[in-house]
VEXDREN-2710 file (C-alpha; in Angstrom, 1 decimal):
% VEXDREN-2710
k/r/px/py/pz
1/UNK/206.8/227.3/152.9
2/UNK/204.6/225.8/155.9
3/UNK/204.5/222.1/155.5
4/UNK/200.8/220.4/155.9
5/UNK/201.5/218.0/157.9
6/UNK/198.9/214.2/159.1
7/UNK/199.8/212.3/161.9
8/UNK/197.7/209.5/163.1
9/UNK/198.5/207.8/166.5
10/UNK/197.2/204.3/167.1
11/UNK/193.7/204.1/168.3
12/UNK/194.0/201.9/171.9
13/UNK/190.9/199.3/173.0
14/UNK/188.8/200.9/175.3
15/UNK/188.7/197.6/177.7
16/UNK/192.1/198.4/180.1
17/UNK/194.3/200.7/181.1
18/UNK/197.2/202.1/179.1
19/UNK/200.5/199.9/179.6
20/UNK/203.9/201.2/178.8
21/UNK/204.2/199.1/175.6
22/UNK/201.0/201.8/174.8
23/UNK/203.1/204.8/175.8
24/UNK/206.4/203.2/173.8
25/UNK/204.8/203.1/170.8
26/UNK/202.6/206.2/170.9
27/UNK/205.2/208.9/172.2
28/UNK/206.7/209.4/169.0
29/UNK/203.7/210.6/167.2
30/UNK/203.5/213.4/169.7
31/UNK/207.1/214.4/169.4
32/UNK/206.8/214.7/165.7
33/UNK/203.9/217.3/166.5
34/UNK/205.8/219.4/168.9
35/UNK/208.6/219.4/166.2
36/UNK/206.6/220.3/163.7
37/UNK/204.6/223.0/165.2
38/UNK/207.8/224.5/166.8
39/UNK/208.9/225.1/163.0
40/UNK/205.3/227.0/162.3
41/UNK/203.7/224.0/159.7
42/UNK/200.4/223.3/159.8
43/UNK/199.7/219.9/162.1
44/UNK/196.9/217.6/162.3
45/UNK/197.2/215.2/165.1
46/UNK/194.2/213.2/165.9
47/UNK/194.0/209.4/167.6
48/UNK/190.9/208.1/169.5
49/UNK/189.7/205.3/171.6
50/UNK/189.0/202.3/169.7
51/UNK/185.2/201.3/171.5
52/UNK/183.9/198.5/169.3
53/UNK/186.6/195.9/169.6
54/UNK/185.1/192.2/170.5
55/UNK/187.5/192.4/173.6
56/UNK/185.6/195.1/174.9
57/UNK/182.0/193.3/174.9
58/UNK/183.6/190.4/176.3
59/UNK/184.9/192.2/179.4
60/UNK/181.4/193.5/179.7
61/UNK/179.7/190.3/179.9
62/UNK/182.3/189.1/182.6
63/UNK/181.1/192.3/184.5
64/UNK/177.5/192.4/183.8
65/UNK/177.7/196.1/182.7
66/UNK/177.2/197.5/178.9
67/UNK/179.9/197.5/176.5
68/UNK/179.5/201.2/176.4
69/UNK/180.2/201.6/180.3
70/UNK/183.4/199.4/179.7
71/UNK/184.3/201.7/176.6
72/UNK/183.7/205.4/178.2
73/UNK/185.4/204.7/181.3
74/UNK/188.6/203.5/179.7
75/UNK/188.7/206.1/177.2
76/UNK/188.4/209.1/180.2
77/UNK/191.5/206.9/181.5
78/UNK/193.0/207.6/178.4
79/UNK/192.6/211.4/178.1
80/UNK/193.9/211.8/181.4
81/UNK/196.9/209.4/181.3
82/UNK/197.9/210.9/177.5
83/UNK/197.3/214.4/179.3
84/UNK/199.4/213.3/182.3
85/UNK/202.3/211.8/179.7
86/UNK/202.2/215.8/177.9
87/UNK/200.2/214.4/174.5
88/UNK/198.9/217.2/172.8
89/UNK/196.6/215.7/170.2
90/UNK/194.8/217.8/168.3
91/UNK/192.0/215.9/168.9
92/UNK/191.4/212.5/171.0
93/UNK/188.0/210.8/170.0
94/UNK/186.5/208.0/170.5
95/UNK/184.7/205.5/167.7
96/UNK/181.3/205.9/169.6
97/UNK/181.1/209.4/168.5
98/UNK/178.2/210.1/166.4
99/UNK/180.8/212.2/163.9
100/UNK/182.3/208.9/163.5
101/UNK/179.9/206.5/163.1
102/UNK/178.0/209.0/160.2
103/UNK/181.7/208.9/158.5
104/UNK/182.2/205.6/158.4
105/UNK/179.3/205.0/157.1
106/UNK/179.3/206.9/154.3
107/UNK/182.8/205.7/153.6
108/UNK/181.1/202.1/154.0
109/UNK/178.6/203.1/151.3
110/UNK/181.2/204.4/148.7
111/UNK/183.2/201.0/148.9
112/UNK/180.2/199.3/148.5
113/UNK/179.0/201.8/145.5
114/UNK/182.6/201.3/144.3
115/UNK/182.2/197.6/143.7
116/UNK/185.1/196.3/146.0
117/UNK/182.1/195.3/148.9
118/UNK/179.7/192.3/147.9
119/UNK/177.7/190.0/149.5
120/UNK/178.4/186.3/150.5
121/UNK/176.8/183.7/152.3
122/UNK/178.9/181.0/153.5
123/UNK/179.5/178.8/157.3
124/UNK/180.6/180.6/160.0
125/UNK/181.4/179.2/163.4
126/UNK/178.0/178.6/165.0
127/UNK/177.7/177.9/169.1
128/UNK/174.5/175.6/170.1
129/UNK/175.0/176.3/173.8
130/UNK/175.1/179.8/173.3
131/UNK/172.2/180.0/170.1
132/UNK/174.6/182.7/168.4
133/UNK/177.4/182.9/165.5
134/UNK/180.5/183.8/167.1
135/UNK/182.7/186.6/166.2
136/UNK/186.9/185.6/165.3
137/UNK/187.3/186.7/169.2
138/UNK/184.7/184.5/170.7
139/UNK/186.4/181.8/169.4
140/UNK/189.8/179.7/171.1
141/UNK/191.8/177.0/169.5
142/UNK/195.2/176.0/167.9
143/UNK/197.2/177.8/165.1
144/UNK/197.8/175.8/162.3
145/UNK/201.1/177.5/161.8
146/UNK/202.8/176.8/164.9
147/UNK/200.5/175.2/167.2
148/UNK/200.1/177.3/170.0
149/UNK/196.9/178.9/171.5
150/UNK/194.9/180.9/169.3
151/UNK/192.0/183.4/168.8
152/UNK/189.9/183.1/165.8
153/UNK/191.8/185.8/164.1
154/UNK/195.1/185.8/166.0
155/UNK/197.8/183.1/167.3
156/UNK/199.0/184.5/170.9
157/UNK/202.4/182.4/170.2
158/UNK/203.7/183.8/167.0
159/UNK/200.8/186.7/166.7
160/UNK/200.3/185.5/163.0
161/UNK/196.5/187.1/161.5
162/UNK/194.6/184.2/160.8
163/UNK/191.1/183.4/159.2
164/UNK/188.9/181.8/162.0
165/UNK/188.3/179.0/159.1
166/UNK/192.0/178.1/159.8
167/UNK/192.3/177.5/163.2
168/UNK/192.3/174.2/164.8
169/UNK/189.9/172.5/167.3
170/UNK/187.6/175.6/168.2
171/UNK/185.2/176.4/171.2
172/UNK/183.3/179.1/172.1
173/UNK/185.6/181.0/174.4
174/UNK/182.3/182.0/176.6
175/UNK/181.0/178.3/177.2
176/UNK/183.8/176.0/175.8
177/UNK/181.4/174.1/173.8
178/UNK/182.6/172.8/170.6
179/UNK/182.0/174.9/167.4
180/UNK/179.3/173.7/164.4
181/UNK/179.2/175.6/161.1
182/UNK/175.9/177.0/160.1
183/UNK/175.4/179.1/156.8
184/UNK/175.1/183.4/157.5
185/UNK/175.5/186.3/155.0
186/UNK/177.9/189.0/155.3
187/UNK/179.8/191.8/153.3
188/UNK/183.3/191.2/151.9
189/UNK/186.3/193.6/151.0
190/UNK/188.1/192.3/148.1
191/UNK/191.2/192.8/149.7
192/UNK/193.2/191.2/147.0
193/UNK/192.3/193.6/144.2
194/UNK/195.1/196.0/145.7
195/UNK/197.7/193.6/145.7
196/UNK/199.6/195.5/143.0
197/UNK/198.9/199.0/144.5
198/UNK/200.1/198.0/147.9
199/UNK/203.4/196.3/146.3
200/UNK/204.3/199.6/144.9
201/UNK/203.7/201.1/147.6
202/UNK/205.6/198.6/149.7
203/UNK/208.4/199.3/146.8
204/UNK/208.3/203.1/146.8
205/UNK/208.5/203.2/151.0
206/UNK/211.7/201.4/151.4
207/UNK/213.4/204.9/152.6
208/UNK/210.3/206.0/154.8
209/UNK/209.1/202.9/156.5
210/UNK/210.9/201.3/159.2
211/UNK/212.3/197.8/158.7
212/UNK/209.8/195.6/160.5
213/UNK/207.3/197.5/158.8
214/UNK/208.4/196.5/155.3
215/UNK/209.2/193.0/156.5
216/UNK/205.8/192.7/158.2
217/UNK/203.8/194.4/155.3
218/UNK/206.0/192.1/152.5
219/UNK/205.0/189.0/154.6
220/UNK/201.1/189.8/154.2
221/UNK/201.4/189.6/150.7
222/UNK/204.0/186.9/150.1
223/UNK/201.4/185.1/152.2
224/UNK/198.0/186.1/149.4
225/UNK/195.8/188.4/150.4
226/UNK/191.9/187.2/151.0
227/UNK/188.9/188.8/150.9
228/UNK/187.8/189.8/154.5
229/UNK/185.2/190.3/155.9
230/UNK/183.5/193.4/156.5
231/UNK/180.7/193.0/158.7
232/UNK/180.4/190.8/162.0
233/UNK/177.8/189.6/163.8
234/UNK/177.3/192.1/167.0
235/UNK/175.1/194.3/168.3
236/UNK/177.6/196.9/169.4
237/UNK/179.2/199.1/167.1
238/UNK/178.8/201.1/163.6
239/UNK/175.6/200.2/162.3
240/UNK/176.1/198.7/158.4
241/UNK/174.4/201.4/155.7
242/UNK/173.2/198.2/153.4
243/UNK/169.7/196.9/153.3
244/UNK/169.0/193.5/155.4
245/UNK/172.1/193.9/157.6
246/UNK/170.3/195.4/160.8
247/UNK/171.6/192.5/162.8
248/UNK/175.1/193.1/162.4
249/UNK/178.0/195.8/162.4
250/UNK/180.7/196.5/160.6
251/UNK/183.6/195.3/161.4
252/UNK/186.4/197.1/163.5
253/UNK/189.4/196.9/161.4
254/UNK/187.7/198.9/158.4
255/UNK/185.9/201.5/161.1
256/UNK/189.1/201.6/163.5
257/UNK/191.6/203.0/160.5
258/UNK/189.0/205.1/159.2
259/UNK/188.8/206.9/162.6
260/UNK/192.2/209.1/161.5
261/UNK/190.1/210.3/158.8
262/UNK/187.1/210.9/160.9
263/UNK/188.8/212.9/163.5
264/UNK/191.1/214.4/160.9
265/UNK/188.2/215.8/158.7
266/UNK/186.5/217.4/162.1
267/UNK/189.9/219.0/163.0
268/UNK/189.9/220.6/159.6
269/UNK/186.4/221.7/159.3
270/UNK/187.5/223.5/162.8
271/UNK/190.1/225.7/161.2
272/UNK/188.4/226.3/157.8
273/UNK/190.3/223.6/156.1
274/UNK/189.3/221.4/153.1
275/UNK/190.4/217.9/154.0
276/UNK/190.1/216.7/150.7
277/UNK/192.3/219.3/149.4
278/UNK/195.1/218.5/152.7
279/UNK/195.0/215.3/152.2
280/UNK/195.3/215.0/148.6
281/UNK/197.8/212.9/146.7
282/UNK/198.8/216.5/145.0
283/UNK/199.1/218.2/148.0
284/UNK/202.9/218.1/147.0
285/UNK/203.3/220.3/150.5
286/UNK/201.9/217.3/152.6
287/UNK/203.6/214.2/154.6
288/UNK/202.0/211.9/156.3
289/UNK/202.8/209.6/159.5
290/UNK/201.2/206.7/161.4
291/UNK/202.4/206.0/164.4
292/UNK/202.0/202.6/165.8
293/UNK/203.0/199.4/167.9
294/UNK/204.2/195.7/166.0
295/UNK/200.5/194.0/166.2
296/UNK/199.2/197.0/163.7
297/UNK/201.3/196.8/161.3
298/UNK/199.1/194.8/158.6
299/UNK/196.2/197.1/159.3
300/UNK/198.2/200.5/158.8
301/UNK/200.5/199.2/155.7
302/UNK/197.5/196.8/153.5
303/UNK/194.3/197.4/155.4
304/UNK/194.3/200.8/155.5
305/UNK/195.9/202.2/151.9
306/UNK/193.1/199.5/150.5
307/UNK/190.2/201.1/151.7
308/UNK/191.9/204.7/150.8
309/UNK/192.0/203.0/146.9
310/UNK/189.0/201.8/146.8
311/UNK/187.4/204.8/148.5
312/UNK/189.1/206.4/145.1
313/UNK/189.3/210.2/147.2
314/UNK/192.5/210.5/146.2
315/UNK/194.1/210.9/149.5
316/UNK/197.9/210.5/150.1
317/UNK/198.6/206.8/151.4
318/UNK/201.0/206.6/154.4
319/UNK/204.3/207.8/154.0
320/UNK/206.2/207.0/157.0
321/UNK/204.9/203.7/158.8
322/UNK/206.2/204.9/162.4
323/UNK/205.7/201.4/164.1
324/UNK/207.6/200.5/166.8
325/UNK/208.7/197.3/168.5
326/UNK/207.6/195.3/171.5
327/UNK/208.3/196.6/175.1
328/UNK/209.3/193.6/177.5
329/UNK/209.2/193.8/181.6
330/UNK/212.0/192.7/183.0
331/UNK/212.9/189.9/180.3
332/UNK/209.4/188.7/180.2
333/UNK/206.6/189.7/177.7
334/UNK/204.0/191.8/179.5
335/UNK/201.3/190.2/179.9
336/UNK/198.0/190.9/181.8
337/UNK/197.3/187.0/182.9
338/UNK/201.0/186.9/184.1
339/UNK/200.9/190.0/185.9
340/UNK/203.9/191.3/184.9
341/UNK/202.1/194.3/183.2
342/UNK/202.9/197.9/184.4
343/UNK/200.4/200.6/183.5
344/UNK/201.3/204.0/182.7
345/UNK/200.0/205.1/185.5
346/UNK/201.6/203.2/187.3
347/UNK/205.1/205.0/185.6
348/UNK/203.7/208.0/186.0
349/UNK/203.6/207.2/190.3
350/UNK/207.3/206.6/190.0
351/UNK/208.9/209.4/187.9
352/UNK/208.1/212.2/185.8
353/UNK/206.2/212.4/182.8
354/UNK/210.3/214.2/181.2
355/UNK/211.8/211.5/182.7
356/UNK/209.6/208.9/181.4
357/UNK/209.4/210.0/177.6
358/UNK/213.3/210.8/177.8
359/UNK/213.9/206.7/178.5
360/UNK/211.5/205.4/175.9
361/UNK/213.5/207.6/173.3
362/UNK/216.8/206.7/174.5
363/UNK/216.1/203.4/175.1
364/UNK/212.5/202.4/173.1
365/UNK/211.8/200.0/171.1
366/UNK/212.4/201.7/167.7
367/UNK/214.6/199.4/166.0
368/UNK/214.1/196.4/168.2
369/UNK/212.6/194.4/170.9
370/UNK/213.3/196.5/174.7
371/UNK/214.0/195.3/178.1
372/UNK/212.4/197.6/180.5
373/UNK/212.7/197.4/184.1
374/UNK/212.3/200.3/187.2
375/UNK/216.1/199.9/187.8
376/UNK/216.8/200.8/184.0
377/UNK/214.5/203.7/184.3
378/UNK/216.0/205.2/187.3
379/UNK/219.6/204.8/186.3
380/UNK/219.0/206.2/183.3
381/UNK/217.1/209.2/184.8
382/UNK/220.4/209.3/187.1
383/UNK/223.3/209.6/184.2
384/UNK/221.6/211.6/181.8
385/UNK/219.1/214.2/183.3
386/UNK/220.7/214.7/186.8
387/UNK/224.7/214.0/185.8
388/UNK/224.5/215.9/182.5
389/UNK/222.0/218.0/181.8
390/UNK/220.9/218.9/185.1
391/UNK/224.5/219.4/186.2
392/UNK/225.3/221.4/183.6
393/UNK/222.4/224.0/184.1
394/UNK/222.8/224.3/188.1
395/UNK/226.6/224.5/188.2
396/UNK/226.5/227.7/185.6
397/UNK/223.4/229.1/187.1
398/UNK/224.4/228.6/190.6
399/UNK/227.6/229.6/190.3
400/UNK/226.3/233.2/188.7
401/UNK/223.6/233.2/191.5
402/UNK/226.0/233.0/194.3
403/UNK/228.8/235.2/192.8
404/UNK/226.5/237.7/191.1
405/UNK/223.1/237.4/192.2
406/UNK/221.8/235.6/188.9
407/UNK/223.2/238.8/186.7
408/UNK/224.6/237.5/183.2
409/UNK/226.9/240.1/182.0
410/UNK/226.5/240.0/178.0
411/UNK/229.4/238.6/176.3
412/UNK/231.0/237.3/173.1
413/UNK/229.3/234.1/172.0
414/UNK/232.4/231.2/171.2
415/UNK/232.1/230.9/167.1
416/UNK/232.4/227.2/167.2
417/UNK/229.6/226.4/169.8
418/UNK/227.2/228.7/166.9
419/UNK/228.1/226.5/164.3
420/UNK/227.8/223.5/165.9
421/UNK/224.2/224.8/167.6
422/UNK/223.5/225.3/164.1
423/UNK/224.5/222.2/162.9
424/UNK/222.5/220.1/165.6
425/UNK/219.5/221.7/164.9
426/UNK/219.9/220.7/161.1
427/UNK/220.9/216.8/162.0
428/UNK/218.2/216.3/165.1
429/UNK/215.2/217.9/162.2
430/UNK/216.6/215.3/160.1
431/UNK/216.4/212.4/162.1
432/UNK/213.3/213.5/164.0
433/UNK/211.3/214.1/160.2
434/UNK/212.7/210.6/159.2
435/UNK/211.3/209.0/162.7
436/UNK/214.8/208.4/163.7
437/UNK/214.3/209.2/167.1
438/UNK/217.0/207.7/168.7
439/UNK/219.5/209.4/166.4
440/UNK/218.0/212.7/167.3
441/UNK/217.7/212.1/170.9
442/UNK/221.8/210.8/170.6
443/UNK/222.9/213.8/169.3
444/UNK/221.3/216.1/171.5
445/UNK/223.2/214.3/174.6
446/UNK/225.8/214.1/172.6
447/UNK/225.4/218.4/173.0
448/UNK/224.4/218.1/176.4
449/UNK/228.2/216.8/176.8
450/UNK/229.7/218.8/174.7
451/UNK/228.6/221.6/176.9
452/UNK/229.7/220.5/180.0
453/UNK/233.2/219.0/178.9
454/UNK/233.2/223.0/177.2
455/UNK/232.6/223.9/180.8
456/UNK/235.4/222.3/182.7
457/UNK/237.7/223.2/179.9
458/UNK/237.4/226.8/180.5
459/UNK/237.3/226.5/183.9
460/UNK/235.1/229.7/184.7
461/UNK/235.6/229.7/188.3
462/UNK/239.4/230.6/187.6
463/UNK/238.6/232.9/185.2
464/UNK/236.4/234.9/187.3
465/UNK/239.3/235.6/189.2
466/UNK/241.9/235.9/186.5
467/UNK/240.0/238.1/183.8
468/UNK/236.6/238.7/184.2
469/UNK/236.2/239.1/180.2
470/UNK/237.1/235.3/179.9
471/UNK/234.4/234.9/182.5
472/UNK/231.6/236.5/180.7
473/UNK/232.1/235.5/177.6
474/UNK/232.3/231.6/178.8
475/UNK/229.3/232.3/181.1
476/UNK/227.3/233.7/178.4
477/UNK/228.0/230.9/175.5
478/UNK/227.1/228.3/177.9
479/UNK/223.7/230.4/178.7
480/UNK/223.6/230.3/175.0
481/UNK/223.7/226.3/174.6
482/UNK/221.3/226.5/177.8
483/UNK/218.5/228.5/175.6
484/UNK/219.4/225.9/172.7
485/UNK/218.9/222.8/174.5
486/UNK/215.7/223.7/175.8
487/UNK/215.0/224.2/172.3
488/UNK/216.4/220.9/171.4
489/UNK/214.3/219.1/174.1
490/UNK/211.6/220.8/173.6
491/UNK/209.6/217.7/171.6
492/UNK/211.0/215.1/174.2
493/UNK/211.1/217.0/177.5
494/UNK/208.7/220.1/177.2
495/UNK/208.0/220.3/181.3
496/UNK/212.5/220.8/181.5
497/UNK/212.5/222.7/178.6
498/UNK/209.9/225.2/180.5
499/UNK/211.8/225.3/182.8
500/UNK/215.3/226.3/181.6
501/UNK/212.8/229.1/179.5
502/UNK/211.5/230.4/182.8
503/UNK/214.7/230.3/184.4
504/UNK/216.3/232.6/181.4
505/UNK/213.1/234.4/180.6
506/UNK/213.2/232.9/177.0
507/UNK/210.2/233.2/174.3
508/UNK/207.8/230.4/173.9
509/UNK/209.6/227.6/172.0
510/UNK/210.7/227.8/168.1
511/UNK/212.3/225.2/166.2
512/UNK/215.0/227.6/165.3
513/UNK/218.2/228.8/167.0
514/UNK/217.5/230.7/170.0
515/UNK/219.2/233.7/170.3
516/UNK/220.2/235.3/173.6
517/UNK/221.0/239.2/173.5
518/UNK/222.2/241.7/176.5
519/UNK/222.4/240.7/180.1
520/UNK/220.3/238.2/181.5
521/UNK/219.0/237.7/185.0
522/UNK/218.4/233.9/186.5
523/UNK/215.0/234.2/187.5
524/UNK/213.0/230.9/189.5
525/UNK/216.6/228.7/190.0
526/UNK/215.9/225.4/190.6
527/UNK/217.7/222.2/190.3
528/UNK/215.9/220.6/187.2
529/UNK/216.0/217.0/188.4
530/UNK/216.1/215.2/191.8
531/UNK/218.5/211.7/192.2
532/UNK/216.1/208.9/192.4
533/UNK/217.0/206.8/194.9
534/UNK/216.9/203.1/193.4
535/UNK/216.3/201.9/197.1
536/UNK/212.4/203.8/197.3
537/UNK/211.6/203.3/193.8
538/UNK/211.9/199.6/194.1
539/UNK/210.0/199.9/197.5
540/UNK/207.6/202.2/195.5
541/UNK/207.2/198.9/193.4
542/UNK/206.6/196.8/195.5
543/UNK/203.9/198.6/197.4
544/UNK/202.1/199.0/194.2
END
């Protein structure tokens, strides 16, 4: 039976370009897609732009330009630099869509019909210079946890989620002047009335979420939840469906996680599907991922299943938390006032988009804090695409090329390389449904050199002399594992895996064993990767 299937990818700010900590963190959700629509279930992959974020209007004052400028120029960066990396959402949106915005409004409403939104009027940080309240961003102090430098909702040094009532010593980040508290009203999200839904969900996820996720998501409620608020003071963003709240917005983090519902529903009402009914908690045929970096981990494993409960739709809370670590740049945390921050773009000058999802499998932050550096990339891109697979594919193809004009004689198909195709396929699906990606990816090299030790074992260029049948029955099994790893790679590499298809005049990609049948002409040979020299990459760097 055809699996339903959510996946929601983190929704970036709309206020710079897409580093590779973005890319890092994001690639797995679109490898679960390609996975899952290669077995024929029923995918709904949707992310967006997040456009509202306080970071966003702040940039915009610095350049004297609208917020919304700022916003849709980034988010065209970010269809074309997803594009360029091979993400194939089902749809990428943006929270200034008018879809949106009508969604999360009604979705405000119910909460507040629901009871779990009320009113409160109490001080909030007040500048004089600037005559306005200031939002948890406009705001710069000290943590009170661990004394570094702080936002009004976030500590830079130990990224802890903080109250702006907490922090030390605060300023208005636009003027510096020293903050006063003046009374304003504004709507609340009693965040703590789902402490005991979110610790069984915590409870019931141990299997499905990864570690820092549990960790992170435990932490938040060892620590008491508070009531948050749900509106801020702004003049850019969803407008809030109450009476006498025309001067403010709601706030982000409720309108941000609600955009995978947005987006979802409109992909759904595109193919004649009943959202409500998909994403039901007894859709027993559904699973559901969220695919994210470190930072968002509170707001996809407390935030967000607390609105879905007090929404009361009945919709299926998350179960896999795909959240990955951090990315660092050469043993330093990227960082765009250190200028140790390399875009994806910037990647994408360098190497391939193959080569580039390949290394943040194999090497990404899944498990872990990564060390990332051009020298890493390109060694790794050296080894493993050109010294094994590559290899593997050119020295069998060319070989046939130049003895036999690309003609692949059938043959027998060695029994052991079939069950152990077989048996790849069934442990890569496993690890790739569990977000285990480095497993899969492992095991599929591990193939990879399985087929070319296979290769030198049966030493088909003496066999070609000695008895031909020994020739074409080697030849064809390794054609065989050729069809299979494009197969395999298909969700990581999809540009190679074309590729090996075109060159074998294989069907569009399955998640199933690929058979091979008759002879077989090599059609387009080419070598599938180039050496990078390390020399002009780094010189590549440093021009850039």
């Amino acid at each position: 039976m055809r699996k339903d299937v959510f996946i929601g990818g983190a929704w970036p700010y709309a206020n710079y370009f897409l580093h590779i900590g973005h890319l890092a963190a994001l690639l797995p959700g679109d490898i679960l897609a390609r996975y899952y629509r290669g077995k024929g279930d029923n995918v709904i992959y949707v992310s967006g732009s997040d456009c509202h974020g306080t970071p966003i209007t702040e940039r915009a004052k610095k350049e004297g330009i609208s917020p919304k400028e700022i916003a849709t120029f980034y988010h065209e960066e970010f269809k074309k630099t997803f594009e360029n990396l091979g993400f194939e959402y089902d749809k990428y949106s943006n929270t200034m869509d008018d879809h949106h915005h009508k969604y999360v409004q009604e979705q405000f409403k119910k909460l507040y019909d629901n009871g779990f939104l009320y009113e409160k009027e109490e001080p909030q940080d007040f500048c004089e210079s600037c005559n306005t309240f200031l939002s948890d961003r406009e705001i710069v102090g000290i943590c009170p946890r661990c004394g570094g430098k702080s936002t009004g909702d976030q500590c830079e040094v130990c990224a802890a989620s903080l109250d702006s009532k907490e922090v030390i010593d605060k300023h208005c980040k636009a003027c510096g002047s020293k903050t006063i508290m003046k009374n304003n009203k504004h709507l609340y999200f009693e965040l703590p009335k789902f402490e005991s839904d979110l610790q069984k969900l915590i409870d019931e996820s141990k299997d499905r979420w990864r570690k820092n996720a549990l960790g992170e998501a435990q932490k938040y409620i060892d620590m008491g939840l508070i009531d948050r608020a749900a509106t801020r003071q702004l003049d850019w963003g969803v407008k809030v469906p109450i009476e006498g709240y025309d001067d403010k917005r709601i706030y982000v983090w409720i309108e941000a996680v609600l955009g995978y519902l947005s987006v979802g529903q409109e992909v759904a009402d595109s193919r004649n599907i009943n959202f409500d009914e998909f994403m039901s908690n007894d859709n027993e045929n559904l699973i559901t991922y969220y695919v994210h970096g470190k930072d968002n981990i509170p707001f996809h494993t407390t935030i967000f299943p607390a609105i879905i409960k007090g929404l009361k739709n009945n919709y299926r809370l998350p179960d896999y938390i795909i959240s990955s670590a951090y990315v660092n740049l050469n043993n330093e945390k990227m960082s765009k006032s250190k200028g140790n921050l390399i875009t994806a773009n910037e990647l994408l000058d360098m190497f391939t988009k193959d080569t580039i999802r390949f290394y943040f499998i194999f090497n990404g932050p899944e498990v872990k804090d990564i060390n990332c550096s051009i020298d890493d990339i390109a060694q790794c891109h050296n080894k493993f695409l050109v010294g094994m697979l590559g290899n593997f594919i050119n020295r069998n193809l060319s070989f046939v090329k130049k003895k036999f004009d690309g003609l692949i004689v059938e043959g027998e198909i060695d029994e052991s390389i079939k069950i152990l195709t077989d048996k790849t396929y069934r442990l890569v699906g496993s690890y790739i449904e569990k977000g285990e990606f480095k497993n899969a990816l492992n095991l599929i090299v591990e193939y990879i050199s399985m087929a070319n030790k296979y290769y030198d074992s049966k030493q088909p260029w003496i066999q070609v002399k000695e008895n031909i049948n020994d020739f074409n029955n080697t030849t064809y099994t390794c054609v065989y594992m050729m069809a299979n790893m494009a197969n395999l790679i298909d969700p990581i590499m999809p540009d190679t895996s074309n590729a090996i298809r075109k060159m074998l005049s294989l069907p569009e990609f399955k998640w199933k064993e690929q058979a091979i049948n008759g002879n077989i002409e090599v059609k387009n040979l080419k070598l599938l990767f180039e050496r990078i020299d390390d020399k002009k990459i780094l010189d590549k760097t440093k021009s850039n």
